[in-house]
C-alpha positions as CSV (number, residue, x, y, z in Angstrom):
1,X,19.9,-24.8,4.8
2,X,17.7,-22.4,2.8
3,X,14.1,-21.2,3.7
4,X,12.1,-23.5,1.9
5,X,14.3,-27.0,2.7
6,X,13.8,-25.3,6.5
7,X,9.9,-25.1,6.0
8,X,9.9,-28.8,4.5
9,X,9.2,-28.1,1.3
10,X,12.9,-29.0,-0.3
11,X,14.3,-32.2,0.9
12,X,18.1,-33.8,0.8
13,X,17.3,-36.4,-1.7
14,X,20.6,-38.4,-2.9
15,X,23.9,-38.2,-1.6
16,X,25.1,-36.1,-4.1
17,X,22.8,-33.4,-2.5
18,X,20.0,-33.2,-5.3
19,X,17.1,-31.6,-3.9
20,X,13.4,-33.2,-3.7
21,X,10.5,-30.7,-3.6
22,X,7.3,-31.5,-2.1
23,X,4.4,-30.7,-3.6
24,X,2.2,-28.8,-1.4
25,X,1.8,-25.4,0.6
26,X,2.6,-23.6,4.1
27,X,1.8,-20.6,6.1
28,X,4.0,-18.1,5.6
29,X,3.7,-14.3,7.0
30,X,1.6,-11.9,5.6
31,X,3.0,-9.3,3.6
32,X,2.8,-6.9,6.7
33,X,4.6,-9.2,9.3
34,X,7.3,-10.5,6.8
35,X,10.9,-10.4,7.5
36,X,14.0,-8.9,5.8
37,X,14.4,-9.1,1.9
38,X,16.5,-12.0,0.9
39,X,18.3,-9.5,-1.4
40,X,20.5,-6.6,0.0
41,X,19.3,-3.2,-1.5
42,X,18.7,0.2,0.0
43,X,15.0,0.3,1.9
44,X,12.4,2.2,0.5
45,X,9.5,4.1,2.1
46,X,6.5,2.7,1.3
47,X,2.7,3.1,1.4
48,X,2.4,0.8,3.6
49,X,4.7,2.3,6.5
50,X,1.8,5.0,6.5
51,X,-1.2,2.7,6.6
52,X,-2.9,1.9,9.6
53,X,-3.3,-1.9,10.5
54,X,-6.9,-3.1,11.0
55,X,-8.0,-6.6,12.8
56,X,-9.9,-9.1,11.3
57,X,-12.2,-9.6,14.2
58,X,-13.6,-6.6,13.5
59,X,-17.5,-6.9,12.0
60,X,-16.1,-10.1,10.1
61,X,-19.0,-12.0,8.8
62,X,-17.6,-15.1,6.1
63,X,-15.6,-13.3,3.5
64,X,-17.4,-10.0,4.4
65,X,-17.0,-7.1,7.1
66,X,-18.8,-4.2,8.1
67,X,-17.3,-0.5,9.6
68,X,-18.4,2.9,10.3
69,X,-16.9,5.7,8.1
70,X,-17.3,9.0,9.3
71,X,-18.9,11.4,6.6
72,X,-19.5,14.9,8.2
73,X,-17.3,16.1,11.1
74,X,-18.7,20.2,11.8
75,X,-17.4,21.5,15.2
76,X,-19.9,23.8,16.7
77,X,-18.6,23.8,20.5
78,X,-18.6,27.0,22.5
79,X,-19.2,28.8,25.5
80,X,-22.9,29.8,26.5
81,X,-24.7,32.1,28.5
82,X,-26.9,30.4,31.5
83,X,-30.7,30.0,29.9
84,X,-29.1,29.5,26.1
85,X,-29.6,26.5,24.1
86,X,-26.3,24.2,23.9
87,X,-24.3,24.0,21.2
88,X,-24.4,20.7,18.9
89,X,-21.7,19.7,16.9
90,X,-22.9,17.7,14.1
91,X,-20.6,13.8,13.4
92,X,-22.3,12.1,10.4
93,X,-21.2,8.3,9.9
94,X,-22.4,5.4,7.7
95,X,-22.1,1.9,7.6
96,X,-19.9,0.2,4.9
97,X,-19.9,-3.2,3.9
98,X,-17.3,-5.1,1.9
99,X,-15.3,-7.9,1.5
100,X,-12.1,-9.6,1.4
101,X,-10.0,-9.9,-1.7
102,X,-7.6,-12.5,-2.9
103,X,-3.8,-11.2,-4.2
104,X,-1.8,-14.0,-5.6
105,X,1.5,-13.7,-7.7
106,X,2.9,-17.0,-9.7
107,X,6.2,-18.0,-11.1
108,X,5.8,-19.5,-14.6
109,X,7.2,-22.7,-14.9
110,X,10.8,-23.2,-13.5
111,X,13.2,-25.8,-14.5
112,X,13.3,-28.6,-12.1
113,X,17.2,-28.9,-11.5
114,X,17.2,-25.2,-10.4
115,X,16.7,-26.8,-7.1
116,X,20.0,-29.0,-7.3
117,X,21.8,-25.9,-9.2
118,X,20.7,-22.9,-7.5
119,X,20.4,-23.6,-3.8
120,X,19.3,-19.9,-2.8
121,X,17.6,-18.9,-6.3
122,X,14.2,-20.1,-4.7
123,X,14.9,-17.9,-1.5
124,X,15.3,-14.7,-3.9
125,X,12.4,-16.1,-6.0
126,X,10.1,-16.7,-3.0
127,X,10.7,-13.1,-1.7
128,X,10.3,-11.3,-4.9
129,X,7.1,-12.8,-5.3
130,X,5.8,-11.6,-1.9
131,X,7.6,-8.1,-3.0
132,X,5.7,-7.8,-6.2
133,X,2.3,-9.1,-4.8
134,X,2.8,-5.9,-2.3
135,X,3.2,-3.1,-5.4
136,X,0.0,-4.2,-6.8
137,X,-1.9,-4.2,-3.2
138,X,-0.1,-0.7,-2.8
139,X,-1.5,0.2,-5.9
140,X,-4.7,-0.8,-5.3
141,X,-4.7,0.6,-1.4
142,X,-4.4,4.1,-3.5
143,X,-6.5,3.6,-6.9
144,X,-8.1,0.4,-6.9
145,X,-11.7,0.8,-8.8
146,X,-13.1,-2.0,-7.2
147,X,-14.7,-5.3,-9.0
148,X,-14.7,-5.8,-12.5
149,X,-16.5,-8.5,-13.9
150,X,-15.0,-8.2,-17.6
151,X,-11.1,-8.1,-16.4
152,X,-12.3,-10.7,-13.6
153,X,-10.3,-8.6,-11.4
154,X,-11.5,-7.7,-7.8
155,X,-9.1,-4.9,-6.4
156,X,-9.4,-2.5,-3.3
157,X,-11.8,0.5,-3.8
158,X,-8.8,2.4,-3.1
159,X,-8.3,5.8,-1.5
160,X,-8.7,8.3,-4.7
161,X,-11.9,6.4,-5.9
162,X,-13.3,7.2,-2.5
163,X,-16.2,9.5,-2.4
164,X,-15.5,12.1,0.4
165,X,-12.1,13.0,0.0
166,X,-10.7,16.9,-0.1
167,X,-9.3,17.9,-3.4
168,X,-6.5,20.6,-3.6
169,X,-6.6,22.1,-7.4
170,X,-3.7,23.0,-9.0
171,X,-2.7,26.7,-7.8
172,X,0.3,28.5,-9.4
173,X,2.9,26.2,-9.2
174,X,3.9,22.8,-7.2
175,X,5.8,24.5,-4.2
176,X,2.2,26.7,-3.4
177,X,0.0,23.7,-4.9
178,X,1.5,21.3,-2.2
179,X,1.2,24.2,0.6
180,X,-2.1,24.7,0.3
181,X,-2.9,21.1,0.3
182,X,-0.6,20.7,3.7
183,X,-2.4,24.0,5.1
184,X,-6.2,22.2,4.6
185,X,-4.8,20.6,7.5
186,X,-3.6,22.7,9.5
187,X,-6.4,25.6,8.9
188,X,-8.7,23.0,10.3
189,X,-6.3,21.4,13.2
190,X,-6.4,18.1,11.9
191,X,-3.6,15.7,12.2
192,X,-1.6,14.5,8.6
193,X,1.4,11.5,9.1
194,X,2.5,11.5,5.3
195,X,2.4,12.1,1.7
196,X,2.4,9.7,-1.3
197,X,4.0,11.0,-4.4
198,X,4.8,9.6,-8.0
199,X,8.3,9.4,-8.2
200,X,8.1,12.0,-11.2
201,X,6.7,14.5,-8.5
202,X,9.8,13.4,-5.6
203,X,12.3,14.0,-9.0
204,X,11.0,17.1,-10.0
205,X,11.3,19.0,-6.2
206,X,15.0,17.3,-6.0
207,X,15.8,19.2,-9.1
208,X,14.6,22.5,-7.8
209,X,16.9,25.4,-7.7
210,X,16.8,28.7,-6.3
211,X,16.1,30.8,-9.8
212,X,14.6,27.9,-11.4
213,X,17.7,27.0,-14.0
214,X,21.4,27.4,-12.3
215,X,20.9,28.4,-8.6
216,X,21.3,26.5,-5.4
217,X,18.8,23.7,-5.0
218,X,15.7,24.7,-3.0
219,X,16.0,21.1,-1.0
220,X,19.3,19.8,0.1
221,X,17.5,16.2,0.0
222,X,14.8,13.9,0.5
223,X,14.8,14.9,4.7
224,X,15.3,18.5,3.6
225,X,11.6,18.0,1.0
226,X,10.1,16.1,4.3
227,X,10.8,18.5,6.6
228,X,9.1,21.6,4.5
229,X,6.2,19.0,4.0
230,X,5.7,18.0,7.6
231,X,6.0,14.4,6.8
232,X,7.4,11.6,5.7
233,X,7.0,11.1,1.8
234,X,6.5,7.5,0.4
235,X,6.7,7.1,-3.6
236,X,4.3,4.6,-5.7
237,X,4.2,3.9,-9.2
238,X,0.9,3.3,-8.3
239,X,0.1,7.2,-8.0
240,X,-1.6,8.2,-11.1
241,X,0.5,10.8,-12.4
242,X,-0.4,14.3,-12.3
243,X,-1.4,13.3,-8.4
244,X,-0.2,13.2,-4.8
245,X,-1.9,12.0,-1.9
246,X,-1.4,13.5,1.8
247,X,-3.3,12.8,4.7
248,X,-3.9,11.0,7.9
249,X,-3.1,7.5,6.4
250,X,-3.6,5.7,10.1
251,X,-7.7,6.3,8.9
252,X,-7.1,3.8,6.5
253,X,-6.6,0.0,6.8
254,X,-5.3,-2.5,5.9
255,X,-6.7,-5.7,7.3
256,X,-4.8,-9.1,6.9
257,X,-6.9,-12.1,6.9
258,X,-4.1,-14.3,8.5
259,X,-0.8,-15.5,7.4
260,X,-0.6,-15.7,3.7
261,X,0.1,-19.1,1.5
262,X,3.2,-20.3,-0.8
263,X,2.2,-22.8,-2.6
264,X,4.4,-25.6,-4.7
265,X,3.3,-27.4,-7.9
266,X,5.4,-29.8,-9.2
267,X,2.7,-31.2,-11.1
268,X,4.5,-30.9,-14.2
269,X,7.4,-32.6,-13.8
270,X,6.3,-36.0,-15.2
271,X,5.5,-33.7,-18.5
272,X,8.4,-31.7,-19.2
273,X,10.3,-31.7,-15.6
274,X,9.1,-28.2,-14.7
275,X,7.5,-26.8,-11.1
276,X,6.2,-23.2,-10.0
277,X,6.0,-21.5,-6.8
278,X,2.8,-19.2,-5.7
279,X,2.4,-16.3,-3.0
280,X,-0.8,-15.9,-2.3
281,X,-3.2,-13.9,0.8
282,X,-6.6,-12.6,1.4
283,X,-6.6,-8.6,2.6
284,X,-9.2,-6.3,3.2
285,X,-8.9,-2.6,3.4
286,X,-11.4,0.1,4.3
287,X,-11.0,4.2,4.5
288,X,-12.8,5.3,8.0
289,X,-12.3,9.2,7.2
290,X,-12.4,10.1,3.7
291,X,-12.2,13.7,4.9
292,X,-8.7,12.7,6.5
293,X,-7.2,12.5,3.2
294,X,-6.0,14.9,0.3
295,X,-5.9,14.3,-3.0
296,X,-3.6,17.4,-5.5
297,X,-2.8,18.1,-8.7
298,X,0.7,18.7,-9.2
299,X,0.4,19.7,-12.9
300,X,-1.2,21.9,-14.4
301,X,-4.5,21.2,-16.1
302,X,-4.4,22.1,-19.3
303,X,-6.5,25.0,-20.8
């Protein structure tokens, strides 16, 4: 039995096993709660295995909710004299308003007999749906731009279009670039879980050798590149190139308004015997700490 005669939506129809689908749609797990790919393939680290996971009880108001972000963050503790005035450290935060958004990812039309034909195809279809619909949230999470009214898109405003976050400028090559950006952190004793690279970036320190053309390679792999980062590295096509992110990811959230919705239309197939599945959820995301996060150039600006 396959996951979608399981979940009623295919049904044994006549003896010779052709399949009946019923128009219609389920709950299903959000993106973040979902099970094992259908297909076997190597796992990758992801953005989302950094992000922190936010609850949608919190401040929700209709399709809106509300959240404190922490601006300023200026450590003046110390030890005082008796008779001196006490120290005051100075923690700045603001209240942010914003809403849910809708991420939906369609088949286009699918013959009809592919359910008699192709018992599992729909599993593998079903899950690469839900796979695709979480590279463009992932893409968003990091450089969403918010609404636009003339794409009639509504992404994320995602991490690098956040005002507040630190900025590490390129600085004599990638290896020092990527240090410095590491020791913002560590100069001010603040925690980092991860880095996001484009995979151009993770390519380029694989490839580095010891006297730049025909020595030993600097990193003996991925773990060897994490380990001399102090943390795990997740790759996205979604990272503008020219760009990495490293921070604190667990002050960003992702916020999952409940399960998420595949939906089955077989309204066409009186017209031309056609039917299309749907994956589709509503997610909210918010950056608490902009200070918590990173962003570096890893090439060169041009003069």
């Amino acid at each position: 039995m396959t996951a979608l005669q399981e979940r009623g939506l295919v049904h044994a129809g006549s003896p010779d096993g052709v399949k009946a689908l019923v128009s219609g749609s389920i709950s299903v797990p959000n993106l973040l709660d979902a099970g094992d790919p259908v297909e076997i393939h190597a796992p990758r680290r992801t953005l989302l295995d950094l992000i922190g996971r936010g609850s949608p009880r919190d401040g929700r108001v209709g399709n809106e909710f509300s959240y404190m972000r922490q601006t300023t963050r200026t450590n003046n503790a110390a030890a005082i004299a008796d008779g001196e005035d006490k120290p005051t450290s100075i923690y700045t935060f603001g209240e942010v308003t914003d809403h849910y958004r809708t991420y939906v990812n369609k088949t286009e039309d699918l013959p009809y007999r592919y359910l008699a034909d192709y018992e599992r195809l729909m599993d593998v279809v079903e899950q690469q749906l839900a796979e695709d619909m979480m590279v463009a949230i992932e893409q968003d999470i990091l450089s969403g731009e918010g609404p636009d009214e003339i794409e009639g898109t509504d992404a994320f405003v995602g991490i690098l279009e956040t005002a507040g976050i630190q900025v590490q400028v390129w600085a004599t090559d990638l290896l020092t670039t990527l240090s410095n950006a590491k020791h913002k952190f560590i100069a001010q004793e603040l925690p980092f879980n991860g880095w996001v690279l484009n995979p151009t970036d993770l390519q380029t320190l694989e490839l580095m050798r010891e006297d730049g053309a025909t020595g030993p390679f600097l990193f003996s792999g991925r773990s060897a590149i994490e380990d001399w980062l102090g943390g795990p590295v997740a790759t996205s096509a979604g990272m503008p190139t020219g760009n990495a992110l490293v921070g604190d990811f667990t002050q960003a959230e992702i916020i999952p308004l409940g399960d998420d919705e595949l939906v089955v239309d077989t309204g066409k197939r009186t017209t031309n015997n056609t039917f299309l599945l749907m994956h589709e959820g509503r997610y909210g995301f918010r950056v608490k700490k902009p200070g918590a996060f990173v962003q570096v150039e890893t090439i060169e600006p041009e003069e």
